[in-house]
N, C-alpha and C positions, 0 to 999 in steps of 0.2 A: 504494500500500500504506500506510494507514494507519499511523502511530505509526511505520515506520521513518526511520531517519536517513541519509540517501544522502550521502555525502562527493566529490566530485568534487576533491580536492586531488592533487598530485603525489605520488607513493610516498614521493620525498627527503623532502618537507616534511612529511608525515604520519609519518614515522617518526621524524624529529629532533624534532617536538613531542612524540610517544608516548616517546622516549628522557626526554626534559625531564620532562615529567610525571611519569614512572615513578621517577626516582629510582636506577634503577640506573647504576652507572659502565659505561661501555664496556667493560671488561675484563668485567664481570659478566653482562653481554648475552652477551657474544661464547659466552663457556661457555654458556649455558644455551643459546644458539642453534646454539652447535655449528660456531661461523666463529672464521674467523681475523679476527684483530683489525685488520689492515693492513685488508683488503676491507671490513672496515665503513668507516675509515677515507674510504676512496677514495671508497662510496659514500653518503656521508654528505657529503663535499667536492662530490661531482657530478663527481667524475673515472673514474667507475668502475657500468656498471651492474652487475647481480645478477642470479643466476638467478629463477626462480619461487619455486622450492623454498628457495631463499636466502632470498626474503623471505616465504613462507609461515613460515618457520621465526620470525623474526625478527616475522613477526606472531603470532604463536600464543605467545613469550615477551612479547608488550607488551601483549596482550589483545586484539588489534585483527581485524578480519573483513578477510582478504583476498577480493576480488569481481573476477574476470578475465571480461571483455565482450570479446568478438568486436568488429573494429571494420567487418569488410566491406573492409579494407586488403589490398592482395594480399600474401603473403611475402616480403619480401627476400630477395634469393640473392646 
């Protein structure tokens, strides 16, 4: 696809640059995205993942395209 930008980065490190960039504080995310501040916290540390919806949110306050690809992995149970 012409002119698109495919990012292959990790969601942590895509989102702690999109934090940096943005200029918002962390308290200021947390509201507009509707999370507690602890859970960003955590996942932001990489102790902690997130739902979908967690980081849909958290992408849609940073401006960023969330893109979920099937991986052909079976489910964990």
């Amino acid at each position: 696809m012409a002119g698109m930008k495919t990012t292959c980065e990790k969601p942590t490190a895509r989102v702690r640059r999109a934090v940096a960039e943005s200029g918002l504080s962390n308290r200021a995310l947390c509201l507009a995205a509707g999370l507690d501040q602890a859970t960003l916290s955590r996942f932001m540390a990489g102790r902690r993942g997130i739902s979908l919806a967690t980081l849909d949110a958290l992408a849609d306050v940073l401006g960023l395209e969330l893109v979920a690809r099937r991986t052909g992995r079976k489910p964990r149970r």
